[in-house]
Backbone as CSV, one residue per row, in Angstrom:
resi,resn,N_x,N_y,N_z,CA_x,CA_y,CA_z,C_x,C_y,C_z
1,UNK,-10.867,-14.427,-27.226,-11.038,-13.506,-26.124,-9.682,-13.093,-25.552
2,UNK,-8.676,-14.133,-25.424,-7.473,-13.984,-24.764,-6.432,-13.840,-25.557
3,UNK,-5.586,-12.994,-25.597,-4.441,-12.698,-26.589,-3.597,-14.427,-26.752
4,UNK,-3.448,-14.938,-27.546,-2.467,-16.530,-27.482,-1.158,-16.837,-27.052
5,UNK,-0.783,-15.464,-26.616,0.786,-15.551,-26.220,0.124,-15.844,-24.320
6,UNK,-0.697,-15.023,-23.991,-1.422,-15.194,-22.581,-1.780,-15.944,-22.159
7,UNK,-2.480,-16.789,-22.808,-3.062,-17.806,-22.733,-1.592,-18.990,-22.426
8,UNK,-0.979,-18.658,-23.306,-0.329,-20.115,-23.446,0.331,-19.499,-21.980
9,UNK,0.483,-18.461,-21.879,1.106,-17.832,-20.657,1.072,-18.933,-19.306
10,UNK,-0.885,-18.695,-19.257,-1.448,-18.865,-18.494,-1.537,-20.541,-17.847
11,UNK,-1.628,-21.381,-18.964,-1.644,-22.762,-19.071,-0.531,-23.141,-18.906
12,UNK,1.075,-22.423,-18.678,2.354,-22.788,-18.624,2.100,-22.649,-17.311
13,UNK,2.097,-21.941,-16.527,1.512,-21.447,-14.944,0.624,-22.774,-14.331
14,UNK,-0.241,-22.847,-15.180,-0.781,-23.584,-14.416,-0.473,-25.179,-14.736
15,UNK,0.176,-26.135,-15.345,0.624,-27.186,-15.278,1.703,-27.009,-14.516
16,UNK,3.080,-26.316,-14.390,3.934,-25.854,-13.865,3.751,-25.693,-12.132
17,UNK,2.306,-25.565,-11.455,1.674,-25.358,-10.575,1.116,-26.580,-10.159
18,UNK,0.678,-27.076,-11.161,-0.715,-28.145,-10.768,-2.096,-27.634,-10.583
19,UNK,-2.542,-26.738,-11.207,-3.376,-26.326,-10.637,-4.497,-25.980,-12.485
20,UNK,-5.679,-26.369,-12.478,-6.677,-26.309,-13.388,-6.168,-24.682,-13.565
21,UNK,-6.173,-24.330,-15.475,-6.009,-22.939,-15.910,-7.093,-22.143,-15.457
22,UNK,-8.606,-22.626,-15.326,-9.462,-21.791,-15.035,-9.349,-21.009,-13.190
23,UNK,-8.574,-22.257,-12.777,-7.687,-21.539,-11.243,-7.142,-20.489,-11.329
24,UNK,-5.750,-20.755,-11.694,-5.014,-19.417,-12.543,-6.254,-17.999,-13.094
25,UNK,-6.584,-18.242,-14.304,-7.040,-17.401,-14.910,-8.205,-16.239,-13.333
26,UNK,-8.743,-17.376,-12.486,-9.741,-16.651,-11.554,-8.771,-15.727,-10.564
27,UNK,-7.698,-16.330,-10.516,-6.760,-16.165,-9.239,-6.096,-14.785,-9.926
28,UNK,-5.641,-15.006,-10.860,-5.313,-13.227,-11.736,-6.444,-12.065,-12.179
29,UNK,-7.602,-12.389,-12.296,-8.587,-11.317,-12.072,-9.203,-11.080,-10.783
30,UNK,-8.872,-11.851,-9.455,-8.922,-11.108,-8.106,-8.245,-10.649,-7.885
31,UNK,-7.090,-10.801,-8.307,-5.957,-9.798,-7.725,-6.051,-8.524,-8.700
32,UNK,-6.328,-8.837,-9.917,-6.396,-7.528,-11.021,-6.732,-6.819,-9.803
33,UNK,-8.534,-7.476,-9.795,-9.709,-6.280,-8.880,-9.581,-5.649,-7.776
34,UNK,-8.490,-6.447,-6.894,-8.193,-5.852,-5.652,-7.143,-4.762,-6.050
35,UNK,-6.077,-5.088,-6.697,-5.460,-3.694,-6.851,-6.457,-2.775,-7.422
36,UNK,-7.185,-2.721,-8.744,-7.685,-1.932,-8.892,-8.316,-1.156,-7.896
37,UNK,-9.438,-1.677,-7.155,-9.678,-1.148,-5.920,-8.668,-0.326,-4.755
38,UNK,-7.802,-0.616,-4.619,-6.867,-0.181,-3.874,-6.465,0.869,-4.243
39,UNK,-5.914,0.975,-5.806,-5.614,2.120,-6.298,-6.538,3.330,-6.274
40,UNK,-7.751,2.526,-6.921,-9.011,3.936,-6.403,-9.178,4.229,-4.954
41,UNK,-8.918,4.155,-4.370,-9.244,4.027,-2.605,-8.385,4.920,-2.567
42,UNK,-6.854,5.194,-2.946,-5.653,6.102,-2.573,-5.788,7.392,-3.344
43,UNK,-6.710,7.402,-4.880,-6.872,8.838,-5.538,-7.544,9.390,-4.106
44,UNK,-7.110,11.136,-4.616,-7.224,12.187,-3.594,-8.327,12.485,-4.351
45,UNK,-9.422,13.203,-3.385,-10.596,13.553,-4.055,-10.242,14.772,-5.055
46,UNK,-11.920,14.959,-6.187,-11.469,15.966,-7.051,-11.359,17.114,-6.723
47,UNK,-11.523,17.427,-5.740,-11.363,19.258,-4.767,-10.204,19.569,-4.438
48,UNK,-9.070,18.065,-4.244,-7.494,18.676,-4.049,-7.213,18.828,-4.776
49,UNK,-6.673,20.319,-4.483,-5.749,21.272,-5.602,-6.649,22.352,-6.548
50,UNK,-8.079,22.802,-5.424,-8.580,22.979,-6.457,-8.352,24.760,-5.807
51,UNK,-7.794,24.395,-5.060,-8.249,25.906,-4.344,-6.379,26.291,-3.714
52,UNK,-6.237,27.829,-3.886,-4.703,28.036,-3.472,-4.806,28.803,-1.949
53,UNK,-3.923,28.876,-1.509,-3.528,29.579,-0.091,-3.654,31.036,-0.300
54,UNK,-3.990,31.780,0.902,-4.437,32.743,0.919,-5.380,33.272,0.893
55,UNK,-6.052,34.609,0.688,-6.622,35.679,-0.349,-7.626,34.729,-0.892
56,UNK,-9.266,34.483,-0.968,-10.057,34.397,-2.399,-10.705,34.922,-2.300
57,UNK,-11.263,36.011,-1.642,-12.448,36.743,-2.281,-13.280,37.073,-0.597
58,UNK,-12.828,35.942,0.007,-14.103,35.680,0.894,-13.504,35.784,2.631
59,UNK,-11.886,35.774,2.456,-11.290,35.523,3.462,-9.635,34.718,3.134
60,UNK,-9.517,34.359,4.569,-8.553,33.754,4.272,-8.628,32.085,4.063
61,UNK,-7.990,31.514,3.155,-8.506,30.251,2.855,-8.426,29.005,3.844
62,UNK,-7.320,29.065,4.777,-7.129,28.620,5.720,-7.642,28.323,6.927
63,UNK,-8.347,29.812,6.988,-9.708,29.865,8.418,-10.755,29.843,8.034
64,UNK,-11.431,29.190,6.534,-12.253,28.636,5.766,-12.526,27.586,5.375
65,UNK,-11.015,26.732,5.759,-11.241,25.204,5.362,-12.116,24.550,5.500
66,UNK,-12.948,24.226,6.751,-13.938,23.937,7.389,-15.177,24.360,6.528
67,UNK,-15.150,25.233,5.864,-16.826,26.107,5.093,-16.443,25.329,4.147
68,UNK,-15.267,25.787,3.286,-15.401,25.378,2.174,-15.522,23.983,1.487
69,UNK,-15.201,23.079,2.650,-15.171,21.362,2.775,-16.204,21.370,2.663
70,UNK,-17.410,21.535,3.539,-19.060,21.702,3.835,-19.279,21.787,2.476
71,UNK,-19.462,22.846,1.884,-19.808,23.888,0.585,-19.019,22.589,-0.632
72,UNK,-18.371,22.172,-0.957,-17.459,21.661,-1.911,-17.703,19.592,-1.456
73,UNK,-17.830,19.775,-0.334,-17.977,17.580,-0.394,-19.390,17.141,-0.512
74,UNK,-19.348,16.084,-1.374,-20.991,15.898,-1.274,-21.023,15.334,0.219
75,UNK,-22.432,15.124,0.479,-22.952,14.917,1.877,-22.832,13.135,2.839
76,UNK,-22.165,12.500,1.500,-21.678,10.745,1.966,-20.570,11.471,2.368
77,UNK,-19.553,12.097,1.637,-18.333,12.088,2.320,-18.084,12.908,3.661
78,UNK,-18.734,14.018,3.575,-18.668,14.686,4.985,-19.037,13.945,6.477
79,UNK,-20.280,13.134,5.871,-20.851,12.000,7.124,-19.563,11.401,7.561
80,UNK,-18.329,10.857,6.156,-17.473,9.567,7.077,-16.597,10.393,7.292
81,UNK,-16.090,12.126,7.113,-15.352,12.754,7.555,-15.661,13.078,8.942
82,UNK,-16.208,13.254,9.585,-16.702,13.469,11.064,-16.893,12.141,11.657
83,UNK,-16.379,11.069,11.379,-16.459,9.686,12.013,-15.314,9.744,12.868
């Protein structure tokens, strides 16, 4: 399952520590998960950048922001946008 250079990685860590490898090994996939999480938390939604300044058709894009947020966020995100 575990690449053998990792492993031995892992078991150097953890005698070196004192601490059971299956410690280690748990203690590096919470932290994986929390960054992971974190990182998704900071992507910008998929609508930035989707639209340019000015001019589209309908007005000016600026004194539209407000419509077009409505029109373009699904309806979870608008709820915690007005929080």
């Amino acid at each position: 399952m575990l690449d053998p250079s990792i492993l031995s990685e892992l078991e150097r860590i953890a005698r070196r520590t004192g601490r059971p490898t299956s410690h280690v090994i748990r203690e590096s996939l919470e932290r994986y998960v929390t960054d992971a999480r974190e990182q998704e938390a900071q992507r910008l939604p998929s609508f930035v950048g989707k639209f340019s300044g000015g001019e589209d058709g309908n007005g000016n894009v600026a004194e539209r922001a407000d419509e077009i947020l409505r029109e373009e966020l699904p309806e979870h995100l608008l709820s915690e946008r007005d929080d």
